[in-house]
N, C-alpha and C positions, 0 to 999 in steps of 0.2 A: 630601362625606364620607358624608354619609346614604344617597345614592343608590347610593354605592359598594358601599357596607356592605348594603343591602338586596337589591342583584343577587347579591354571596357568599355572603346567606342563600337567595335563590332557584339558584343553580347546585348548591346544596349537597344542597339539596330534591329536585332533580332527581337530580342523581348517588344520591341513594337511590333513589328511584322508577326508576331505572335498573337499579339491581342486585337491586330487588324483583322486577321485570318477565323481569328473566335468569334469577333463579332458578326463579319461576313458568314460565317457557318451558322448560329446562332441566328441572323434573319434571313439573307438569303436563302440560306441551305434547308432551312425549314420550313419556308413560307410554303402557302399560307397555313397556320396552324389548325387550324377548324375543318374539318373534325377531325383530322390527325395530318400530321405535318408529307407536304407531297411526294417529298423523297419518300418516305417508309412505303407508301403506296408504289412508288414507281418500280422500287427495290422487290416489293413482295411481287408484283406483275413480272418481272425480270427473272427472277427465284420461282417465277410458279409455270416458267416456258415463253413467256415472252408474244403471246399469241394474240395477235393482231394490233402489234405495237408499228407504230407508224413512224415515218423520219421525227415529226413535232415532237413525239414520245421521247426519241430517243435524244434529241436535241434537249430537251426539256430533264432527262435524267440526269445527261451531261452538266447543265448548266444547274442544277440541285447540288450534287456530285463534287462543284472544283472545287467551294468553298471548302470542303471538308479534305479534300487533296490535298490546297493549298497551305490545311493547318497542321497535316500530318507533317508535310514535309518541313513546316518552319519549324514547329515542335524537333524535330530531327537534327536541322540542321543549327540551334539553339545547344542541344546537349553535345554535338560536336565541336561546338566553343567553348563549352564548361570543361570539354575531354572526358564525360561521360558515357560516351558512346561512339562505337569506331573509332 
């Protein structure tokens, strides 16, 4: 019963840190949206050779970039407590 009770408090933990991570992706990760959100521009600059990206750039891709790191990996690690995955 313990062991039950203690995987519902960690899925539950998760499913937070889930919907932290979407929301953080959802505005950080795409701000600003006008005229198209900055990650897709940084990505395509990045995908098209990367020529004449500067530290700011690259700091700036990064910091687009975790929010959506950090939602893959909760997503992930979410279905490894349901035991759907690994």
């Amino acid at each position: 019963m313990n062991d039950t009770h203690n995987k519902e408090k960690l899925i539950k933990k998760a499913k937070s840190r889930v919907l932290v991570a979407l929301i953080a992706s959802v505005t950080l990760g795409l701000a600003p949206f006008v005229p198209e959100p900055h990650l897709f521009g940084k990505w395509r600059w990045l995908l098209g050779g990367a020529e004449g990206m500067q530290a700011m750039d690259w700091f700036d891709l990064a910091l687009h970039t975790s929010p959506w790191i950090y939602l893959i990996l909760s997503i992930i690690r979410l279905l490894q407590l349901r035991g759907k995955v690994f």
